[in-house]
N, C-alpha and C positions, 0 to 999 in steps of 0.2 A: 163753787170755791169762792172763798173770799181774800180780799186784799188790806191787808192791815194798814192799808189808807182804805180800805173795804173788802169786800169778799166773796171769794169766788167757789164756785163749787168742782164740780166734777168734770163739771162742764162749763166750769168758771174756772179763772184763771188766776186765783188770785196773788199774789208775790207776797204777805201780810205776814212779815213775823210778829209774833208775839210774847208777851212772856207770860209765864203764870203765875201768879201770887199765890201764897200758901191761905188767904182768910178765909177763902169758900170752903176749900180745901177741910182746915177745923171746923170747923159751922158743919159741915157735911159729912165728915166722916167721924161721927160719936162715937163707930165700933170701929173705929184705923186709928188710932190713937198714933199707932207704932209707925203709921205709915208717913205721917204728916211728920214728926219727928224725927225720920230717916233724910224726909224731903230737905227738912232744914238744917242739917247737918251736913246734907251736901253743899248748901247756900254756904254755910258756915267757914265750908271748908277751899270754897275758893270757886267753884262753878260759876258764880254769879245768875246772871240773866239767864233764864233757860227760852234758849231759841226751837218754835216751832213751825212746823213747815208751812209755804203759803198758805193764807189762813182762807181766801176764798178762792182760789183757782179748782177749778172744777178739770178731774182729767178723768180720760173716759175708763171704764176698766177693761181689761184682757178682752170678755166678752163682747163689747160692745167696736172695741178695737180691730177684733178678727185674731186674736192671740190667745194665749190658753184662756180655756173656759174658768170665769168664776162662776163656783158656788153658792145661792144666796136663796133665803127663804120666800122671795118675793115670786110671783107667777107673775108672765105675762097676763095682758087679757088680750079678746080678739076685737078685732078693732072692727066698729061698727061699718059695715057694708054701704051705707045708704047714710052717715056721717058727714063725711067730708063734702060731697054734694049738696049736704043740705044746709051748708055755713056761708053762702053765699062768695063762694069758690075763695074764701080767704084761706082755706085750709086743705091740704096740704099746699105748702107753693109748689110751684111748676116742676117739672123734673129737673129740667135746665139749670135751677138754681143751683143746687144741689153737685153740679160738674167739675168740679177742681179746676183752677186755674195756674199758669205759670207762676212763679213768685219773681217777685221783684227781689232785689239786692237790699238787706234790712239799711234804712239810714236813720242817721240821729234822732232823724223826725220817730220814727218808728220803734227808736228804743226807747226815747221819752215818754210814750203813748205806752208803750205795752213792756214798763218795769224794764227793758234792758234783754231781755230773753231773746237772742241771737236767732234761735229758731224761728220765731213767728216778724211779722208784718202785719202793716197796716191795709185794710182794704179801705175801708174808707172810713169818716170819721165827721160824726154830724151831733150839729148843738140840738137841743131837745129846749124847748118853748111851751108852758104851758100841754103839756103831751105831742104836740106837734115836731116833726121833723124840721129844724133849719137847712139853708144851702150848706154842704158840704164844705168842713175845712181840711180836710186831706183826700189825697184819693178822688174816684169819680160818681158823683152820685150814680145808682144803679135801681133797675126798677125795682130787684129783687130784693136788696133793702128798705123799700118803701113797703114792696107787700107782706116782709118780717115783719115792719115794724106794726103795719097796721092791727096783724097778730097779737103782736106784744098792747097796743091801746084795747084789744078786745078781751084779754086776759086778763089782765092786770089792773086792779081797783085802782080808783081815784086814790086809795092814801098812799098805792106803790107807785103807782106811774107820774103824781105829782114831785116825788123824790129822784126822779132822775132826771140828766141836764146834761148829757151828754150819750149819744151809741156811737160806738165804734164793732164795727163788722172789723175780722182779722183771722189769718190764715195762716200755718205754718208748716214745716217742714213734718215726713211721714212719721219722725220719732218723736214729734210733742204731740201730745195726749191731751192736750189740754182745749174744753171747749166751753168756756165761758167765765164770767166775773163778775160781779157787781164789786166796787170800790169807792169810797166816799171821796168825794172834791172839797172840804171844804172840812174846817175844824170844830165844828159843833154837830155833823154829820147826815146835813138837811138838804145837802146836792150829792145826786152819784153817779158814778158812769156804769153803763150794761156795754161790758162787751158780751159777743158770740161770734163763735166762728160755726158757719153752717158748711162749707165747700168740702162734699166726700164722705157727709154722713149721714144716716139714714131719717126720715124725714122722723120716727118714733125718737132716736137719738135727741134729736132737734127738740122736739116736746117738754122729753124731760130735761135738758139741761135750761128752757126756759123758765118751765116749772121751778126747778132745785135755786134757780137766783132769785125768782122772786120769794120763795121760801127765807132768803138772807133777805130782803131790804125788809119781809113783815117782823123779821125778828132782833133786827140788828140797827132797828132807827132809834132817832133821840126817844121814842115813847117808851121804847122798850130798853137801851141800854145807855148809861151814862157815859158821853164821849168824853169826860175827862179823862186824864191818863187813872193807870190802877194805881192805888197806894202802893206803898212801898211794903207795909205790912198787910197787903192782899188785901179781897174784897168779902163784906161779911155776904154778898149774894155770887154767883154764878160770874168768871172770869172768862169774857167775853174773846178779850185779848184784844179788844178795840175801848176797853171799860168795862167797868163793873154792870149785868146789868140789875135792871131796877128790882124792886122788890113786887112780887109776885106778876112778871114781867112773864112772856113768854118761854125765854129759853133758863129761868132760874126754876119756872114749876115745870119744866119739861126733866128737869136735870134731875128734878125732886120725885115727879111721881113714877116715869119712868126707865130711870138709869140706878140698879140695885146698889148698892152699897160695894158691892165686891166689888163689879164694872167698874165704877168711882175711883176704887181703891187702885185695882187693875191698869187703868187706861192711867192714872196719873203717875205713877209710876213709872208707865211707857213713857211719859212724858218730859221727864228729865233727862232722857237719853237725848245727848247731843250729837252721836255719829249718827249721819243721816241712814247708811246704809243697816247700820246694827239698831238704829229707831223703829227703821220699818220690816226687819227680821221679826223684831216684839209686835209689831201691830198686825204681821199675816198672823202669829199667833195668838192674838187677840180674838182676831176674827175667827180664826177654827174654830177656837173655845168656846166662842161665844155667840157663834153662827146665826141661833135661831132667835138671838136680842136686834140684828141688825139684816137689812132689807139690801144688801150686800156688801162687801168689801171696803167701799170707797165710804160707806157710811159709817166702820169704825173705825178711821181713821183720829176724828175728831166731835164731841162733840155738839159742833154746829153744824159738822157735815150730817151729822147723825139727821140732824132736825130738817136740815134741807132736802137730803135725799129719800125720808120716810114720806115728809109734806109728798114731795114731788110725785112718789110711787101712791102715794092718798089721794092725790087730789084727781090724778090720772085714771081711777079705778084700778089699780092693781090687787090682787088677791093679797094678803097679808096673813099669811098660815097659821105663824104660832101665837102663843097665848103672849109671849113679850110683844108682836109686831103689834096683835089687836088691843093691845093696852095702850101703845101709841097713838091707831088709830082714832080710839076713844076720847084721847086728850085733844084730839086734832077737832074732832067732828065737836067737843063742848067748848073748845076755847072762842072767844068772842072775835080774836084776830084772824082765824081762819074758817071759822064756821059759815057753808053754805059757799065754801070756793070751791069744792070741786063743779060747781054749778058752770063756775065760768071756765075752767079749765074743760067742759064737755067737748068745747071745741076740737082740741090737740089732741084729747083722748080716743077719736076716733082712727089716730094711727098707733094705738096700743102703749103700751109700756115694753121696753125691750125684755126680752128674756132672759134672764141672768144665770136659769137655775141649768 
């Protein structure tokens, strides 16, 4: 999930409304003529800003929750035997990590840090130097933070790990779903903060929601989307909801090669729906309809989530069935910003990809 100060995924957290400009919108739908022109007559008519849900916060779904099963085209894989002992014990962390702890009483500190969200807290919260952890400025350093993060430095390339300047570890109450974020600190969008919450979920969990954010920082940096605000008459490339992004950028030719015309038409339609709960009535049906385009649930949501949680289930070795998910695939394994990362994600991949299906 992302936070529109950056964003979070599934497993990110992120609080980031945004709105949508209609310019991709024309540019993109040659055959929705009708659809683009419905959109702006709702603008017309007094809707204004159409607000959508946090843009990077990452929450987990049903299945991975322990609540009803989702459906989703993606397969587990089995997690390599003789893997994790062969990473020089950085992977999986200990069991112990993993133990749920008491929570503290959320304080201001803790609603500053983590958007206001009454549910969660801060566990601890440390500056990031050059990839290196600083002393803790919230909370108490823990070792199990140190050996995430070490994780996180062995995963994540020099151009994602350089972007980030702040980790915050954070935990919350049994009804938020939410595990993880990446969100920008800064107005041109060249520092960001990684939260995760690891306490009470399973170490495969862990994996992919590390995965799914750094899916957001390769695709949502200054290289790839312009952090100005979006015009007012919309963007002629792919609306990011953080800015327009660039031209032949990763998620404008993501949108381009594999998200059909209909989906396009479909999902942004959903998208002007401002009741939260009649928005996401339209996007479980989105997802029925369109089951075998998206590698579960949480990934037609949005988009970006689309692009983070396909990377994520990619990078991981996940099976990827249908002929939509292997077109994605393809895009992933030729583009230059992710080509030859599932190399470094082998690490994590040895505790599998969850089973969704």
């Amino acid at each position: 999930m992302i936070n529109e100060g950056g964003g979070s995924s599934r497993r990110d957290r992120g609080p980031i409304l945004r709105t949508v400009g209609t310019g991709w919108s024309t540019r993109a739908l040659i055959g929705g003529i009708t659809a683009v022109v419905a959109a702006a007559a709702l603008l017309i008519a007094g809707i204004g800003a159409l607000a959508v849900p946090r843009w990077n916060a990452f929450s987990a779904p049903a299945a991975i929750r322990g609540g009803a099963q989702v459906v989703g085209p993606a397969t587990a894989t089995a997690p390599d035997s003789a893997g994790a002992a062969s990473h020089n014990g950085l992977w999986p962390l200990p069991e112990a990590c993993f133990t749920p702890a008491a929570l503290h009483k959320p304080t201001a500190r803790d609603h500053a840090l983590l958007d206001g969200d009454s549910r969660e807290v801060v566990v601890t919260a440390y500056p990031v130097r050059r990839g290196n952890l600083g002393a803790e400025t919230a909370g108490h350093g823990r070792t199990c933070d140190s050996k995430l993060w070490k994780v996180v430095r062995a995963v994540y390339p020099a151009k994602a790990l350089a972007l980030i300047d702040r980790f915050i570890v954070f935990d919350g109450t049994p009804d938020d779903d939410t595990l993880g974020e990446v969100r920008p600190d800064n107005a041109v969008d060249t520092r960001w903060t990684l939260l995760i919450r690891y306490s009470g979920v399973a170490d495969s969990t862990l994996a992919l929601t590390l995965v799914h954010e750094l899916g957001h920082l390769l695709s949502l940096n200054p290289s790839q989307a312009d952090p100005a605000p979006e015009p007012a008459d919309g963007c002629d490339t792919y609306p990011t909801g953080m800015g327009c992004s660039l031209p032949g950028s990763i998620m404008d030719e993501y949108m381009t090669q594999t998200w059909s015309q209909r989906l396009v038409d479909q999902w942004f339609a959903i998208d002007v729906v401002n009741d939260d709960k009649a928005r996401q009535a339209k996007l479980d049906d989105f997802y029925r309809q369109n089951s075998a385009s998206f590698v579960d649930s949480y990934a037609a949501t949005d988009p970006d989530e689309d692009f983070a949680e396909t990377f994520a289930y990619w990078c991981l070795g996940g099976t990827l069935l249908t002929p939509q998910l292997a077109a994605k695939a393809t895009f992933l394994t030729e583009r230059p910003e992710t080509a030859g990362m599932p190399k470094l994600c082998q690490l994590l991949a040895s505790s599998g990809v969850p089973d969704l299906s």
